[in-house]
C-alpha positions in Angstrom: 139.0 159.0 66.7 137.4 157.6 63.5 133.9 158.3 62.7 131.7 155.3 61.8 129.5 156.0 59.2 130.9 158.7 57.3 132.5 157.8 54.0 135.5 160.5 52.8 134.9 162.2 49.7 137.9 163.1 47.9 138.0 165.9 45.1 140.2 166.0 42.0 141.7 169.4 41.4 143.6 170.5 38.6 146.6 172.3 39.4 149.3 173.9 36.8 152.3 171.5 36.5 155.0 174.8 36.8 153.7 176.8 39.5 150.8 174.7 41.3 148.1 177.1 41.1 144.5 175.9 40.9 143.9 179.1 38.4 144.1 177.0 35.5 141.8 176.6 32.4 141.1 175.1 28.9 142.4 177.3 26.2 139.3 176.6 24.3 135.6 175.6 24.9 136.2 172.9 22.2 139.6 171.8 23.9 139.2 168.3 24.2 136.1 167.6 21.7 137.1 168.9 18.3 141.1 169.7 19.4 143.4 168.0 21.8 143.0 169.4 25.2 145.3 172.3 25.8 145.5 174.2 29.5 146.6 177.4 30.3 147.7 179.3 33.7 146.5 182.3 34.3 149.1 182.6 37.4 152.4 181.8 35.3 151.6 181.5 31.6 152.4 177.5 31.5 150.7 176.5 28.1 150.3 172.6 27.0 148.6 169.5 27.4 150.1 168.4 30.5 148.1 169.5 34.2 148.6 167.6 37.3 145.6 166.4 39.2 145.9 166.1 43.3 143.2 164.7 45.7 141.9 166.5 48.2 139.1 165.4 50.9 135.8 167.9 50.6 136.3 167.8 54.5 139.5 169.7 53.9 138.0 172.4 51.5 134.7 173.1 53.4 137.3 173.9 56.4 139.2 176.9 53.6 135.5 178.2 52.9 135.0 179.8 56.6 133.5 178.7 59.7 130.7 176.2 60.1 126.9 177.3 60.8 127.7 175.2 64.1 130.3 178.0 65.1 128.1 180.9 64.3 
């Protein structure tokens, strides 16, 4: 069933282009201002400029976070 009314929110998350991990971060705060942006996985070790981005609807993640107040 669809629900009227209710617009989906999608969510960009960066994700490490080796391993897939979420665990990523900019090498520097000024990555990206003052240098070219450079990432680094705290998972694998992947270093470089390169991340992959993948959508995700906020419906999706609230449902990883635990059970609703509605449930409890």
């Amino acid at each position: 069933m669809v629900e009227v009314g209710k617009s989906k929110k999608t969510i960009r998350i960066t994700v490490c282009p080796v391993c897939g991990s979420t665990n990523i971060r900019k090498v520097s705060p000024f990555s990206g201002w003052l240098l070219p942006e450079e990432y680094v996985c705290l998972d694998c070790g992947y270093r470089g400029p390169i991340v992959a981005e993948i959508e995700v609807d906020e419906d999706e993640i609230e449902g990883d976070r635990g059970p609703d107040r509605d449930d409890i």
